[in-house]
Structures are given as C-alpha cells and as structure tokens.
C-alpha positions as YAML, in Angstrom:
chain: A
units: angstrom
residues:
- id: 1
  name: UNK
  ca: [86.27, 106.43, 90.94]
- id: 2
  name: UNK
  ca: [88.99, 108.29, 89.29]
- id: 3
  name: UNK
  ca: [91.92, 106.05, 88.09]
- id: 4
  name: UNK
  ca: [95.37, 107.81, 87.06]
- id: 5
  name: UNK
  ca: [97.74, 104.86, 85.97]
- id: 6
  name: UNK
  ca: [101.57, 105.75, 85.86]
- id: 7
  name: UNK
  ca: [103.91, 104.41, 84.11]
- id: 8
  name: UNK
  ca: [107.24, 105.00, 83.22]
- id: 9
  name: UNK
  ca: [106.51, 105.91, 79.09]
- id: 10
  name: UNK
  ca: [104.62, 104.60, 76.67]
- id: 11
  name: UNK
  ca: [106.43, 101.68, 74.73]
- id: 12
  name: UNK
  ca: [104.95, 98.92, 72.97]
- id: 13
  name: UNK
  ca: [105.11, 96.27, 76.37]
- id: 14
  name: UNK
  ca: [102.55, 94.40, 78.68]
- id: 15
  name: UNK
  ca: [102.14, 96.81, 81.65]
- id: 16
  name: UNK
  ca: [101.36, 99.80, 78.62]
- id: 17
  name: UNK
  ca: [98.89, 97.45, 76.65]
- id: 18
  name: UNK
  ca: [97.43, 96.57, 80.17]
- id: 19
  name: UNK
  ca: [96.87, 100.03, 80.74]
- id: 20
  name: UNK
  ca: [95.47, 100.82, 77.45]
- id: 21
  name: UNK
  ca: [92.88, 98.04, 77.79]
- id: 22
  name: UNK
  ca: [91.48, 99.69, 80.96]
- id: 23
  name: UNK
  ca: [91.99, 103.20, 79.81]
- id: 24
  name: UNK
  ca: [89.21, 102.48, 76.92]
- id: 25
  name: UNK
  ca: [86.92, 100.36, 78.73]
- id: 26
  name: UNK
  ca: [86.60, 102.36, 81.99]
- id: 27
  name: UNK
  ca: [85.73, 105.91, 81.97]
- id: 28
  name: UNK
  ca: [87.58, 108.23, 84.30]
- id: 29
  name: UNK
  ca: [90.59, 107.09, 83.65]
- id: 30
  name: UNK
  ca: [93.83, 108.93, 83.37]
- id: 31
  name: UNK
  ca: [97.24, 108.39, 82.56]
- id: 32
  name: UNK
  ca: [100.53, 110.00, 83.13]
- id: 33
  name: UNK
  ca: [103.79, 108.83, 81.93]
- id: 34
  name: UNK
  ca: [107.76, 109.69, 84.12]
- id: 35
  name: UNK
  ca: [109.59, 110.04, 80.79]
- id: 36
  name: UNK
  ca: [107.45, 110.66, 78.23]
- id: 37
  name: UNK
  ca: [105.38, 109.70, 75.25]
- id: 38
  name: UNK
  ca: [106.28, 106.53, 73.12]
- id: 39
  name: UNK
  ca: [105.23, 104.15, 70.30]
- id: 40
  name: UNK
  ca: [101.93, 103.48, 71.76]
- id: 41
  name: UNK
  ca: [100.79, 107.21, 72.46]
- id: 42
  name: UNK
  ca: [98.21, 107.14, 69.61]
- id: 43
  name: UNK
  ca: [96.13, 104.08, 71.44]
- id: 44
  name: UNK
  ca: [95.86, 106.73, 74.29]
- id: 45
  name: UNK
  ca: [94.17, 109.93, 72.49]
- id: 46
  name: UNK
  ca: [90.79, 109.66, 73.65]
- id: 47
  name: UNK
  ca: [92.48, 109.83, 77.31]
- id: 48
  name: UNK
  ca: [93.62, 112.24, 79.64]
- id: 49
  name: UNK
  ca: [97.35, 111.57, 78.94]
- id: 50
  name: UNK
  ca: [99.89, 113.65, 81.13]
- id: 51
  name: UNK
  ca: [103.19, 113.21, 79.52]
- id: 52
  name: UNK
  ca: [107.13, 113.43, 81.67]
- id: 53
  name: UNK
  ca: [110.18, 114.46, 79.98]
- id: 54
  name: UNK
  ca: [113.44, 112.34, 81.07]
- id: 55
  name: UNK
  ca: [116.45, 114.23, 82.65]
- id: 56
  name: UNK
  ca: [119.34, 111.35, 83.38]
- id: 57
  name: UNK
  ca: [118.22, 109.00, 85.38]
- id: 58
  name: UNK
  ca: [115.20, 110.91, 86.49]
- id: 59
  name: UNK
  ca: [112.13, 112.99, 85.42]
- id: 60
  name: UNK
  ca: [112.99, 116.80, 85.53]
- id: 61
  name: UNK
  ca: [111.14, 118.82, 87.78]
- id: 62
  name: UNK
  ca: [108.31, 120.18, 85.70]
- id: 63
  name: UNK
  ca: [107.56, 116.60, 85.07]
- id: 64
  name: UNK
  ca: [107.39, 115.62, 88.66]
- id: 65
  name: UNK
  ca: [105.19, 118.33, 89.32]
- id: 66
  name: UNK
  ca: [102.92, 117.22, 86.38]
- id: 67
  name: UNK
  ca: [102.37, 114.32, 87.68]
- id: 68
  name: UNK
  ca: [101.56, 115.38, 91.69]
- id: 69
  name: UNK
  ca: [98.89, 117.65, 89.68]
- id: 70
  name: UNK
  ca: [97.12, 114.96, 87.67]
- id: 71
  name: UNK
  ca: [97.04, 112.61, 90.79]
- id: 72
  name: UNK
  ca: [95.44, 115.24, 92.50]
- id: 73
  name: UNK
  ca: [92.69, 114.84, 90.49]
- id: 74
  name: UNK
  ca: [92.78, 111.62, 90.90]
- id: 75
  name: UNK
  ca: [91.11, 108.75, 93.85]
- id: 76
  name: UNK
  ca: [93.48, 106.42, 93.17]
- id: 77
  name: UNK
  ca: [97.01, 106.41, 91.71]
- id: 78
  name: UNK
  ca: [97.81, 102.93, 90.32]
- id: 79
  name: UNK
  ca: [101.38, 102.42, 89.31]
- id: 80
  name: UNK
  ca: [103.46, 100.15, 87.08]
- id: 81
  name: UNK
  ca: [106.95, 99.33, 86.75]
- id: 82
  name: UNK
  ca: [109.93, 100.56, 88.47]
- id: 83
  name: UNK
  ca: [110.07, 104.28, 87.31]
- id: 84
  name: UNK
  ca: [106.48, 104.39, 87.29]
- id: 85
  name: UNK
  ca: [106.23, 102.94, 91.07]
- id: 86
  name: UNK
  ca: [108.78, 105.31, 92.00]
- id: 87
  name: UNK
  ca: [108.21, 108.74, 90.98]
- id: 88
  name: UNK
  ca: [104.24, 108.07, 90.62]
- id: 89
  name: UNK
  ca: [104.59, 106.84, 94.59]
- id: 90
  name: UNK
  ca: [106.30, 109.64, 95.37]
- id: 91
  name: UNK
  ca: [103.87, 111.69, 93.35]
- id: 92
  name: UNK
  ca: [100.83, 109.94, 94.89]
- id: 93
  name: UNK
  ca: [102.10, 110.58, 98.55]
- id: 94
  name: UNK
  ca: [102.85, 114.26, 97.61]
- id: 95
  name: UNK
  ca: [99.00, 114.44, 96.50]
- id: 96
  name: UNK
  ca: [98.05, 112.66, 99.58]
- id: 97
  name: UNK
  ca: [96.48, 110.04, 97.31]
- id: 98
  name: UNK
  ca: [96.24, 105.88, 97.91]
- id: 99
  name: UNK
  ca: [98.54, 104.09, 95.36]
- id: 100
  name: UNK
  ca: [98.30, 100.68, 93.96]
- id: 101
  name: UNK
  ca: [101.23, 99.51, 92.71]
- id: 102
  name: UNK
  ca: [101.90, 97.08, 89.84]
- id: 103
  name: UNK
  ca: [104.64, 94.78, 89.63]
- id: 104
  name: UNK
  ca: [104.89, 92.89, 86.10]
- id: 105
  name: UNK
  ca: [108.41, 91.55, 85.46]
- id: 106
  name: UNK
  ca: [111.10, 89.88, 87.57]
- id: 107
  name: UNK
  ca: [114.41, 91.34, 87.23]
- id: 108
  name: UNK
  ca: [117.18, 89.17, 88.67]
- id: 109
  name: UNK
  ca: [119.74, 91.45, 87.48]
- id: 110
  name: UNK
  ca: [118.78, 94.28, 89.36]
- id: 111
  name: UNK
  ca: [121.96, 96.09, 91.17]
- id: 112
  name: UNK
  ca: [121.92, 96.36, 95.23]
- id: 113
  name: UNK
  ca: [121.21, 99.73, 94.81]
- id: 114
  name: UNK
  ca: [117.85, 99.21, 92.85]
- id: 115
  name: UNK
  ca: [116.94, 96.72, 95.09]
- id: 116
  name: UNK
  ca: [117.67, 99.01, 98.08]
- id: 117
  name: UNK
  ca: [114.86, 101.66, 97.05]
- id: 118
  name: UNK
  ca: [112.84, 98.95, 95.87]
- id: 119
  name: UNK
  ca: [112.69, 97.47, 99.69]
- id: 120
  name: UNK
  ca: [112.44, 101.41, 100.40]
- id: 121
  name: UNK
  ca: [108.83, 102.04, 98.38]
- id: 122
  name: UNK
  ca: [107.41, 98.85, 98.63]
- id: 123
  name: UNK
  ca: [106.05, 99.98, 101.86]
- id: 124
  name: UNK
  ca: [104.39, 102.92, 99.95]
- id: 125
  name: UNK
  ca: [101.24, 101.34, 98.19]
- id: 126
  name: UNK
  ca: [98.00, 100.64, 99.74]
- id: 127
  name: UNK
  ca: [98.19, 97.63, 97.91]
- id: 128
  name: UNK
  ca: [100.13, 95.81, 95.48]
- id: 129
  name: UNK
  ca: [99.31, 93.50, 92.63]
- id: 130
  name: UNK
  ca: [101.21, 90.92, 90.71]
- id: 131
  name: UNK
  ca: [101.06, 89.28, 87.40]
- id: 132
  name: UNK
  ca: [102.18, 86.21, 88.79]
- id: 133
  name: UNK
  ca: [103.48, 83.90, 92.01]
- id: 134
  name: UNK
  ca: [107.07, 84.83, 90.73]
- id: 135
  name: UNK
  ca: [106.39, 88.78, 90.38]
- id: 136
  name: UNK
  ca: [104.37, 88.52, 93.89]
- id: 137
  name: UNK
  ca: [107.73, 86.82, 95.53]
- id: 138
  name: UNK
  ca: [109.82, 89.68, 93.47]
- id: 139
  name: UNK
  ca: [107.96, 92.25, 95.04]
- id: 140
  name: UNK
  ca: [108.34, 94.03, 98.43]
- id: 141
  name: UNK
  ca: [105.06, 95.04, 98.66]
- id: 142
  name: UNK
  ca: [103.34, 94.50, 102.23]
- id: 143
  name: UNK
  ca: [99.62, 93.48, 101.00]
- id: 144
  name: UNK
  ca: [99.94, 91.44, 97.71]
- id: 145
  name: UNK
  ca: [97.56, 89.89, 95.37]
- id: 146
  name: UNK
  ca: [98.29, 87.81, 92.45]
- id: 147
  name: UNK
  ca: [96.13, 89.11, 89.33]
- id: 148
  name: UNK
  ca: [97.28, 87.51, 86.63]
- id: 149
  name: UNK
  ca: [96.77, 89.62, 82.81]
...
C-alpha cells in the first residue's frame, strides 16, 4: 500500500518525527509538505519528499497542485495537523483518494473561524486518529481511534 503523509512543513515536532519513523521503516512511503521544507528535511532524503511553498496564509497554487499529483500516486493520503489536514484533504479528495487524518495537539485558543473549517473537514477523512482521549474529544472527526505515539 502506498502511504503519502502530509503535513504542514517539516519542523523539528512530534507529528514530523512520527512521520519520519514510518517513512524509514515502511517502504512506499511518501511525503509531501503545504509550506515547505524545514529543520528536519535531511531525516527525509531517502524518501519521496514533495515539498509546498507558503503564500500568506495558504500554499500557492503550484504547491496545491504538487500535492493532488503525489496523492495520486498514492492509496492512501494520511494527514497531520491543521494545514496538513486541510490542504492535503482537499488534495486527497481532488485525487479521489481515502484520507486518514491525524490529530496531535489540542488547541484551546483556536479562533471561531478555525474552528468553523475545522467542523467543516472533519467530515472529510475516512478515518481519523488521535494521540490521545483529549486530541480524540478535540477532534471533529466522525470515526475516531485513539493511537497513542
């Protein structure tokens, strides 16, 4: 099965070490980033790494295209974070692929707009996954499952 994890760039977090993990112990395994590269590109250069480039608030339009190409090619798009659940569910429902979305944090400071297109796409993914009880009562997913890291 062909795995292309999105996530919003590269920085030195969980969800991006996460990713890495599976990325070197599972072959087939792709990953595509909304924004762009980031501290922890170099962990990723035995994989198929798709890179975004930021515009404000949004990936420009090369990069959205980018990443409806690479999940294409993909089975499954699994996605992580807000950017990355956003334009990679878009991206996955553009390439007619299933998405998995990932929700690691809790954000109580979110603004009602945020929250607003986070009700919107949590209806998007196949299925979603949580790091935790908390994340999994954060999320608006419709079939969650608690996987903790």
């Amino acid at each position: 099965m062909r795995v292309l994890h999105i996530l919003p760039d590269l920085s030195p977090g969980g969800a991006e070490r996460l990713v890495c993990a599976h990325a070197r112990s599972q072959p087939g395994v792709a990953v595509a980033t909304v924004f762009g590269g980031g501290a922890l590109e170099s962990a990723f250069q035995d994989t198929t790494l798709t890179r975004g480039e930021r515009r404000p608030g949004r990936p420009s339009l090369a990069a959205l295209a980018r990443l409806v190409r690479a999940a294409r090619a993909a089975d499954v798009v699994h996605t992580h974070l807000f950017a990355g659940n956003l334009w990679g569910g878009l991206a996955a429902r553009l390439a007619s692929r299933r998405q998995v979305a990932h929700e690691h944090n809790v954000d109580r400071d979110e603004s009602p707009a945020t929250v607003a297109v986070r009700r919107h796409i949590g209806a998007w993914p196949a299925l979603t996954l949580a790091v935790s009880e908390a994340a999994a009562r954060h999320s608006y997913g419709r079939d969650i499952e608690v996987v903790e890291n």
